[in-house]
VEXSEDO-240754 format. One record per atom (N, C-alpha, C, CB): x, y, z. Coordinates in steps of 0.1 Angstrom, whole numbers, padded with zeros to 4 digits, always signed. Each point is the difference from the previous one (the first is absolute). Glycine has a CB too. Layout:
N
XYZ/...
//
This chain:
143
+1240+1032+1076/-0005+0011+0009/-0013+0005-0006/+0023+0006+0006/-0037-0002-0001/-0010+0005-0001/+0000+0012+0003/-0008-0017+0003/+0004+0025-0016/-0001+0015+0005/-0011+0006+0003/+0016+0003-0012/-0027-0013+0013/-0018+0003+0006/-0005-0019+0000/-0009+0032-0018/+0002-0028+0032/-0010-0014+0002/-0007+0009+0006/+0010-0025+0003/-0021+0015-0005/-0016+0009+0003/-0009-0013-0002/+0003+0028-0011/-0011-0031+0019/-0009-0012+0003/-0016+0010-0004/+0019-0019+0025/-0028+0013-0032/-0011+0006-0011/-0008-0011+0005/+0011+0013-0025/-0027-0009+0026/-0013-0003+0001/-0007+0007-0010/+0002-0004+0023/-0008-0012-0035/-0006+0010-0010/-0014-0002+0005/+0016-0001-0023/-0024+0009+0010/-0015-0001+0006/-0006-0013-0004/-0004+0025+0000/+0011-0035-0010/-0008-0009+0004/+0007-0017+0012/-0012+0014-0029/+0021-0005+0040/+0002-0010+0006/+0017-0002+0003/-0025-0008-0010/+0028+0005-0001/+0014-0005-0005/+0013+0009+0016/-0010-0001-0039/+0017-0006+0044/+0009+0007+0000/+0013-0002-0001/-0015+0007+0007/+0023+0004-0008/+0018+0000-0010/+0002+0006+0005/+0004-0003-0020/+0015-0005+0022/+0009+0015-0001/+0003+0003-0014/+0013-0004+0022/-0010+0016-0022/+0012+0008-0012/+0010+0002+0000/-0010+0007-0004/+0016-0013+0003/+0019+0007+0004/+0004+0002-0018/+0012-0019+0031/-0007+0034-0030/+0009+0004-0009/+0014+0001+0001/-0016+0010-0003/+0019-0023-0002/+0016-0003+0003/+0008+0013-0007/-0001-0029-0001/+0004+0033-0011/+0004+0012-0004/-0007+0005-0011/+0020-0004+0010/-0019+0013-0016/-0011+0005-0011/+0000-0006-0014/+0001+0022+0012/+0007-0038-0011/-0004-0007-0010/-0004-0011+0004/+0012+0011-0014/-0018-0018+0025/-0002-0011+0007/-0012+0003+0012/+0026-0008-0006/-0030-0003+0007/-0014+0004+0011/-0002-0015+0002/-0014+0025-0010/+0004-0026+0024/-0004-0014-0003/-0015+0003+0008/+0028-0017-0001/-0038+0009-0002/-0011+0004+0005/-0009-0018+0002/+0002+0032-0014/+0003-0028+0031/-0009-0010+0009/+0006-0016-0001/-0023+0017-0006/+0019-0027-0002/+0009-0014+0001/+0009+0001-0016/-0021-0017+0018/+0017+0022-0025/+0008-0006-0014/+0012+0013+0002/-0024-0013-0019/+0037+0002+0011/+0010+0004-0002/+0003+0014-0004/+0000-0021-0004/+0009+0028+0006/+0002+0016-0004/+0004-0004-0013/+0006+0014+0022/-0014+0000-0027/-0002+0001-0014/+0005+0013-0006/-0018-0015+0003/+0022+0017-0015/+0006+0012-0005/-0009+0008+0001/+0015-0008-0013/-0016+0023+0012/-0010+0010-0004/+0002+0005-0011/-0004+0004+0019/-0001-0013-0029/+0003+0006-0015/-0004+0011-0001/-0001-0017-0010/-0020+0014+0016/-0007+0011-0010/+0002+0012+0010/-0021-0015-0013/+0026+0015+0028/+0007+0012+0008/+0010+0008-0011/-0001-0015+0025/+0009+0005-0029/+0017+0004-0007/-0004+0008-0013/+0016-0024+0008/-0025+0020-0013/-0004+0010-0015/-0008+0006+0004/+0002-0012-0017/-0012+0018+0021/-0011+0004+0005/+0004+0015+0009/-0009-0026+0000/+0020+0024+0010/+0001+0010+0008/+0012+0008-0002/-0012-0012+0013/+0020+0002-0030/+0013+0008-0004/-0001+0016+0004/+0005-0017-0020/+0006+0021+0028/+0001+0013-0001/-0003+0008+0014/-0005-0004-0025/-0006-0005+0029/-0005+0006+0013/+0012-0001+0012/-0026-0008-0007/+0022+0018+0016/+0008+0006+0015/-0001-0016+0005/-0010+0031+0008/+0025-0033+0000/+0001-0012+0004/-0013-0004+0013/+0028+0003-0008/-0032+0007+0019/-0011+0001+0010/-0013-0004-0007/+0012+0018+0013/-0013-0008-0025/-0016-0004-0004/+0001-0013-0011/-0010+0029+0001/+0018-0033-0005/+0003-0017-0007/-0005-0012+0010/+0024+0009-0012/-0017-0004+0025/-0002-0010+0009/-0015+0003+0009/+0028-0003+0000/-0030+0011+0000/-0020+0004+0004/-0006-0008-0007/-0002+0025+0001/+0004-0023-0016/-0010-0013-0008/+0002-0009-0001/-0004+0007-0011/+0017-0015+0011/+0005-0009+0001/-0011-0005+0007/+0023+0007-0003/-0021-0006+0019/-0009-0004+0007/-0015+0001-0004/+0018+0006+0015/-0024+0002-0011/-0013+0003-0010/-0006-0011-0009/+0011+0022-0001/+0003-0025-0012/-0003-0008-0004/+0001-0016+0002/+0000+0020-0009/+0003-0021+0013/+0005-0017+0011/-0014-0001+0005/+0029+0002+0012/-0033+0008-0004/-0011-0001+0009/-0016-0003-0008/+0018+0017+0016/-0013-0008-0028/-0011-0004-0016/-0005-0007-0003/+0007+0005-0008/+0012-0014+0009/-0007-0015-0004/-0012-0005+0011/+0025-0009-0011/-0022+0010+0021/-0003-0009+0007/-0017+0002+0006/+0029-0001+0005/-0036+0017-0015/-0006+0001+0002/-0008-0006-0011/+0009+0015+0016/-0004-0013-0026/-0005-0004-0013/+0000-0012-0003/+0005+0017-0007/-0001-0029+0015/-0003-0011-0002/-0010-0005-0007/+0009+0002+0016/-0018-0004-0010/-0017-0004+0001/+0002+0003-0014/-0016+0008+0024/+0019+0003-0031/-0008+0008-0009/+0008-0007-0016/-0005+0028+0019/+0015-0036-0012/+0009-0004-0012/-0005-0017-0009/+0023+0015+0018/-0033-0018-0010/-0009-0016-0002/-0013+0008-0005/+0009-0021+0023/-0013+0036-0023/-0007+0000-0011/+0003+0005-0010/-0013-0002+0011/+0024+0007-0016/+0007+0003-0009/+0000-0013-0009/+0014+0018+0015/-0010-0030-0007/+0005-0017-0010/-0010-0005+0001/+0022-0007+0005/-0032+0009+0001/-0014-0011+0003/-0005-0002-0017/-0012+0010+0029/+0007+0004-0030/-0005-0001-0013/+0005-0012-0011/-0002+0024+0005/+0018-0018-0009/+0012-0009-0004/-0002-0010+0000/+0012+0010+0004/-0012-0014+0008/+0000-0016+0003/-0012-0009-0002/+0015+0008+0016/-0031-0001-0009/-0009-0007-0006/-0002-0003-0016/-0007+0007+0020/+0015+0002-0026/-0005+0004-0016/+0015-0014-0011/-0010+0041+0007/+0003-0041-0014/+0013-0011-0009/+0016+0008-0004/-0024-0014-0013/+0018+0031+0017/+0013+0004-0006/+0015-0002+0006/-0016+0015-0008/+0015-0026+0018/+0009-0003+0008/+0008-0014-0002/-0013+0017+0014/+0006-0023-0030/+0004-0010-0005/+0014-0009-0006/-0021+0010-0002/+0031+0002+0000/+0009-0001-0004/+0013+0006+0006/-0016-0005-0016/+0029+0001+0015/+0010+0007+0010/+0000+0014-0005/+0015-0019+0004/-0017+0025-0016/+0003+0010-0005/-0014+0012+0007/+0016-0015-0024/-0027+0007+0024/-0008+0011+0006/+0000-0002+0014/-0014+0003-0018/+0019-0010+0023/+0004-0005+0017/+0012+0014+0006/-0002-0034-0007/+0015+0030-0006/+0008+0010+0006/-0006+0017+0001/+0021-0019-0010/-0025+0019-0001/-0004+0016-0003/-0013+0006+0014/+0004-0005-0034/-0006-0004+0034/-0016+0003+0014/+0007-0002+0008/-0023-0009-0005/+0033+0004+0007/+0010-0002+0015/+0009+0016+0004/+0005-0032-0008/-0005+0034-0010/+0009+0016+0003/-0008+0009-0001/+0020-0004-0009/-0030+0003+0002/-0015+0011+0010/-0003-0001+0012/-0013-0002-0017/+0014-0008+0025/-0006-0001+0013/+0011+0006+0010/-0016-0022-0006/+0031+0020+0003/+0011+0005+0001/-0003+0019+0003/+0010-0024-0016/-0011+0028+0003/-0002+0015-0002/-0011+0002+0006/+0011+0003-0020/-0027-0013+0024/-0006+0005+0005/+0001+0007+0012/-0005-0012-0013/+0012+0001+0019/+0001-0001+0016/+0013+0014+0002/-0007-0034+0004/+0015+0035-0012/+0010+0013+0003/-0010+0016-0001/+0024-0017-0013/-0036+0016+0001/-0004+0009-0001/-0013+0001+0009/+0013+0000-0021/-0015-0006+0028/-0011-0001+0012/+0012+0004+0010/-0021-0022-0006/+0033+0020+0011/+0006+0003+0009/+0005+0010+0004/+0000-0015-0004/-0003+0026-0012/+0008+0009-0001/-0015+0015+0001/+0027-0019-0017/-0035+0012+0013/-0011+0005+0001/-0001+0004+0017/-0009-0014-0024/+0010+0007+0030/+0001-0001+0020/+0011+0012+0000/-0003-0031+0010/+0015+0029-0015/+0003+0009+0006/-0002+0016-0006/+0015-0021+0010/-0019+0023-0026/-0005+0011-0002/-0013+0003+0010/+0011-0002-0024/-0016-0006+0027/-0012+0008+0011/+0005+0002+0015/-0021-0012-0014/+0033+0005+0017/+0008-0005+0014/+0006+0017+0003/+0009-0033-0007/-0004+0039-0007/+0014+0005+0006/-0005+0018-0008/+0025-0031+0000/-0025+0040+0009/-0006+0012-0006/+0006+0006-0006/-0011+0002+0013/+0023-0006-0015/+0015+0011-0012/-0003-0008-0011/+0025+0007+0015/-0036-0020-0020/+0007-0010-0007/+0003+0011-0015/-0015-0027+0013/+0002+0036-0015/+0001+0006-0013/+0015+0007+0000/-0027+0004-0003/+0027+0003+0008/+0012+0011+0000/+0010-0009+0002/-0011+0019+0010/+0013-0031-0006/+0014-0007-0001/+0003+0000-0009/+0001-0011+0012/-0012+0003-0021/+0001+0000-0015/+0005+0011-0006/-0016-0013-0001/+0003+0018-0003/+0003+0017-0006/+0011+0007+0000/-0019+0003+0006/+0028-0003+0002/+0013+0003+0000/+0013-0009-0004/-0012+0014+0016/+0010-0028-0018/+0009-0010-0006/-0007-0011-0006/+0016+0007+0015/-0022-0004-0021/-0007-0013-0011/+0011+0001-0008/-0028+0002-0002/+0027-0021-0001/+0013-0002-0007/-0009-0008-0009/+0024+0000+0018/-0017-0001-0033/-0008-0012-0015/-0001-0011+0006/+0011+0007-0023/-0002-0009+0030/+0000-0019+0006/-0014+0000+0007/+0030-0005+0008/-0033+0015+0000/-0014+0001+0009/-0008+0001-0006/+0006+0008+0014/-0007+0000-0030/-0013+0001-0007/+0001-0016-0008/-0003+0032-0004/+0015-0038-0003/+0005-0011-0009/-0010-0013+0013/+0034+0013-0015/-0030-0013+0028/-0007-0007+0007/-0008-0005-0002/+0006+0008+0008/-0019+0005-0003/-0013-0005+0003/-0006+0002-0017/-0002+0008+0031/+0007-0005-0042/-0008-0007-0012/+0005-0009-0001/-0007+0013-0012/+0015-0023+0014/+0002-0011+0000/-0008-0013+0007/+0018+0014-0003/-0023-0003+0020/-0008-0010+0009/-0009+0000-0009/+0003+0002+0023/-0010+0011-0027/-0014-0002-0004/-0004-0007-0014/-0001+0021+0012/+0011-0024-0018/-0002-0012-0011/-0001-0007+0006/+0010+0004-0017/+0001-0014+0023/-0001-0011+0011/-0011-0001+0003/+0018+0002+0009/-0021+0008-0001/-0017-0002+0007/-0009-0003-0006/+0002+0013+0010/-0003-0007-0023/-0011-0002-0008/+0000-0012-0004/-0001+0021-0007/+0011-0027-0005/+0005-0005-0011/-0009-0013+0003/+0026+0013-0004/-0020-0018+0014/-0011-0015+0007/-0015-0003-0005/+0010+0006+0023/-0013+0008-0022/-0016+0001-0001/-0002+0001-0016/-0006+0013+0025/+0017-0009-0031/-0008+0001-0014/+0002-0008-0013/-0001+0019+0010/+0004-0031-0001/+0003-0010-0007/-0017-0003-0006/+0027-0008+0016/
//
């Protein structure tokens, strides 16, 4: 059962559905439904209505942030640091965190309570998170 579909036109073209099967599952456009991890840690705590606002929001993120995720790895990839499995996997889990923290970025500019959702239930798992992306993110590059 789907508890939201919604068919999305991004700006560069692309278009998807989003269906939020329940607020730990989603599937967005042809590939397989997929858990919502970084939803499930991220939004611990939040009102079941405004969980599922971003939810969406962020699905829709992705789909905007595409484009933006091949220059995140371009660099990576033209460069040798992509020589071995071990710097392969780690740039694979930056591009990972990139793309969640570009998505999530959409919907802090998407959704006008985003502060105040927070601000009233920030949870360690939500701060424990995103220093986690942001090593990820980095870590690639400073090799």
């Amino acid at each position: 059962m789907v508890m939201y579909q919604r068919r999305v036109h991004s700006w560069h073209g692309v278009e998807s559905d989003i269906k939020i099967i329940n607020q730990n599952w989603a599937k967005l456009g042809i590939l397989p439904p997929h858990p919502q991890l970084v939803n499930l840690i991220i939004r611990k705590g939040l009102e079941r209505d405004k969980n599922i606002q971003m939810q969406i929001l962020h699905e829709f993120g992705h789909v905007q942030a595409f484009p933006f995720v091949f220059l995140y790895y371009l660099p990576l990839y033209l460069s040798t640091k992509l020589g071995n499995i071990n710097n392969w996997f780690v740039a694979t889990l930056g591009l990972f965190f990139f793309w969640e923290m570009i998505a999530e970025i959409y919907v802090f500019f998407n959704d006008e309570d985003y502060i105040n959702a927070y601000i009233n239930n920030l949870s360690l798992y939500t701060v424990f998170f995103w220093v986690i992306a942001v090593i990820f993110i980095v870590l690639p590059f400073l090799w």
